[in-house]
PAZAPA-4460 file (N, C-alpha, C; in steps of 0.05 Angstrom, whole numbers, plus 32768, in hexadecimal, padded with zeros to 4 digits):
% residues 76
    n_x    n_y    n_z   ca_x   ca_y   ca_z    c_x    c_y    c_z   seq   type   mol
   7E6A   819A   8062   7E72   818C   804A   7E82   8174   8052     1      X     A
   7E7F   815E   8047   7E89   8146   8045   7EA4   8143   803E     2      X     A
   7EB6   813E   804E   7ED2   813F   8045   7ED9   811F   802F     3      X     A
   7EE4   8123   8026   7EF6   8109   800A   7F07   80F9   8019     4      X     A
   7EF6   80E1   801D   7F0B   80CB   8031   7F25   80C5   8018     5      X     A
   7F40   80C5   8025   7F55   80C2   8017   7F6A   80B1   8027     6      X     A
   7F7A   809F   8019   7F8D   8090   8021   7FAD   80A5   8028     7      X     A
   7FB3   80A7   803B   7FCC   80B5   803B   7FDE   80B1   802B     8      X     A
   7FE7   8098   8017   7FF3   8091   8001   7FEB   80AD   7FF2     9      X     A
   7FD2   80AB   7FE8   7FC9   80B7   7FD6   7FCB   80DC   7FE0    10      X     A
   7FCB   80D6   7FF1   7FC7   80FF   7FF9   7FE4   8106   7FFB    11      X     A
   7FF5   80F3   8003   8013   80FE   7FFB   8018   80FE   7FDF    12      X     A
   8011   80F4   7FD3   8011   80F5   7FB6   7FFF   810E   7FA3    13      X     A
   7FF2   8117   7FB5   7FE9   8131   7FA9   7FF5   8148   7FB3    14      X     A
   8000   8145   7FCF   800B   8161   7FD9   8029   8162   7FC8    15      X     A
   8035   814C   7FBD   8046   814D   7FAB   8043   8159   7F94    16      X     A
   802D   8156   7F7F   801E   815B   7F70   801C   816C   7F71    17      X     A
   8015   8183   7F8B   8006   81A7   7F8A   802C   81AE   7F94    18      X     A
   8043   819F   7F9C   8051   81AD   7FA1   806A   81B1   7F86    19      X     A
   806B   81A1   7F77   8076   819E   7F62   8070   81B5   7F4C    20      X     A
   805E   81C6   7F56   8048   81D3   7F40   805E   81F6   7F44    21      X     A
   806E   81F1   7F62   8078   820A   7F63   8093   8205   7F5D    22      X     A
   809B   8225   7F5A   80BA   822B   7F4E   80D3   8220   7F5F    23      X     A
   80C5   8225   7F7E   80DB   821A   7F8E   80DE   81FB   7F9A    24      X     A
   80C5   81ED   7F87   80CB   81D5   7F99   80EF   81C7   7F8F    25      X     A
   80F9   81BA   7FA4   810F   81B4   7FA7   810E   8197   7F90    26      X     A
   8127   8193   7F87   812F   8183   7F72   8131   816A   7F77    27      X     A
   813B   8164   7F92   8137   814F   7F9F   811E   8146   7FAE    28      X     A
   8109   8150   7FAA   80F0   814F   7FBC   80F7   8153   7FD0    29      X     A
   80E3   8149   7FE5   80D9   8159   7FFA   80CC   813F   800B    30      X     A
   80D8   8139   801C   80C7   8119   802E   80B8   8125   8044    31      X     A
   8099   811E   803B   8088   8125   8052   8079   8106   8051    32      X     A
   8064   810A   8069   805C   80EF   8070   803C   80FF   8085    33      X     A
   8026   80F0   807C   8015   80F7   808A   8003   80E0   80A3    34      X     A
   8003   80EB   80B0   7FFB   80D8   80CF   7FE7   80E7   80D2    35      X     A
   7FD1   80D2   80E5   7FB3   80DE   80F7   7FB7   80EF   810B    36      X     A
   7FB5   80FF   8115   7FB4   8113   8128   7F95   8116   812B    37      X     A
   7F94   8115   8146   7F79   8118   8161   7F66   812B   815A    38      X     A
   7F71   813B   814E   7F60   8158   814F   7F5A   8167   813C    39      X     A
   7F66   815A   8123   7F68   816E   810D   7F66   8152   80F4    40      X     A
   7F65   8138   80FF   7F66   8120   80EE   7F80   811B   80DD    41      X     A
   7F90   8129   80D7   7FA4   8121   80D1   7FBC   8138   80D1    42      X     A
   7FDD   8138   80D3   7FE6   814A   80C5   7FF7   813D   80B7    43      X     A
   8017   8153   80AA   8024   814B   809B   803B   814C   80A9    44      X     A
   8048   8141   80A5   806D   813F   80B6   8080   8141   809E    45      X     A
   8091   8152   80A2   80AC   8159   808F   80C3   814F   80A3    46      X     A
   80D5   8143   8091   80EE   8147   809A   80FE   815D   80A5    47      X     A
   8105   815C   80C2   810B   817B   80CB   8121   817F   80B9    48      X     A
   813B   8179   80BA   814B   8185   809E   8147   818C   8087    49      X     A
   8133   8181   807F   8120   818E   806C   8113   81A3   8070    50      X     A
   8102   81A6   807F   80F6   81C1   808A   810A   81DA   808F    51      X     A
   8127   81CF   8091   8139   81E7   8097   8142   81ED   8077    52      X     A
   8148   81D6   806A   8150   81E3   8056   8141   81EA   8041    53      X     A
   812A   81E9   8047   811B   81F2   8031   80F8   81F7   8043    54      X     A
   80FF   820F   804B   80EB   821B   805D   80D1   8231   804D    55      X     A
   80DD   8233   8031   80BD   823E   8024   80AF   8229   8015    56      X     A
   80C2   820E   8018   80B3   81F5   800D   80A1   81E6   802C    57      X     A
   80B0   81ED   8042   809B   81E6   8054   8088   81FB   8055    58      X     A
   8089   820A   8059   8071   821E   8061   8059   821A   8048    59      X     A
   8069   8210   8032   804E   8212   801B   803C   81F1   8026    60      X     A
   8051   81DA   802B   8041   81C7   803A   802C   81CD   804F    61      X     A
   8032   81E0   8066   801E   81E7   8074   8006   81F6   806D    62      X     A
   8009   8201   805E   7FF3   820F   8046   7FE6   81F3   8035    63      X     A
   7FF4   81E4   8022   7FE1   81D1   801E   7FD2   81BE   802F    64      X     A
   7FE0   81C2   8043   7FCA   81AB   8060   7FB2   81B8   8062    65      X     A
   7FBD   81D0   806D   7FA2   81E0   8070   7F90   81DF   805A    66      X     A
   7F8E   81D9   8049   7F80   81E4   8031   7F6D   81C0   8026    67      X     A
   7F84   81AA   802A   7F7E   8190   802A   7F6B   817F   8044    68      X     A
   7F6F   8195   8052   7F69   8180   806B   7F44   818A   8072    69      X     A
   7F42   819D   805F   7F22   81A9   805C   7F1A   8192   8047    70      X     A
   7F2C   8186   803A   7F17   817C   8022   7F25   815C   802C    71      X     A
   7F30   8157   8037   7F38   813B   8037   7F3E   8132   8058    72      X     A
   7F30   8119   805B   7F34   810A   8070   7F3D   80EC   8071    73      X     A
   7F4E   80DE   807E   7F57   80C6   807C   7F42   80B6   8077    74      X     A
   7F53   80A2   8069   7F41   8086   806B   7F4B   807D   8082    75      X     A
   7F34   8065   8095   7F37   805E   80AF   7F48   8041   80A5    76      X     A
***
């Protein structure tokens, strides 16, 4: 299956979108940022103090990658 070429603008703006949807996302958001990676075409990067203080809001990020990165690939 053909993955959905997407602008990283735009795919941080949806993993915002599916994270907003839960009880614990944090009030202040949540700064992630997505870069190309070699092997897997892209991932997501959190702020490590972020990731400490709010570690079932990262883990749900790693769950939406996984789940995004089947249906979406960068634009070049």
């Amino acid at each position: 299956m053909a993955k959905n070429a997407i602008s990283s603008t735009d795919l941080i703006w949806l993993f915002h979108e599916r994270l907003r949807e839960s009880h614990d996302y944090p009030q202040s958001g949540i700064s992630i940022a997505i870069v190309p990676a070699p092997n897997v075409g892209w991932t997501v990067l959190i702020d490590p103090r972020q990731q400490t203080k709010h570690p079932v809001c990262a883990r749900r990020v790693r769950a939406i990658q996984k789940q995004f990165r089947e249906k979406y690939a960068l634009k070049r």
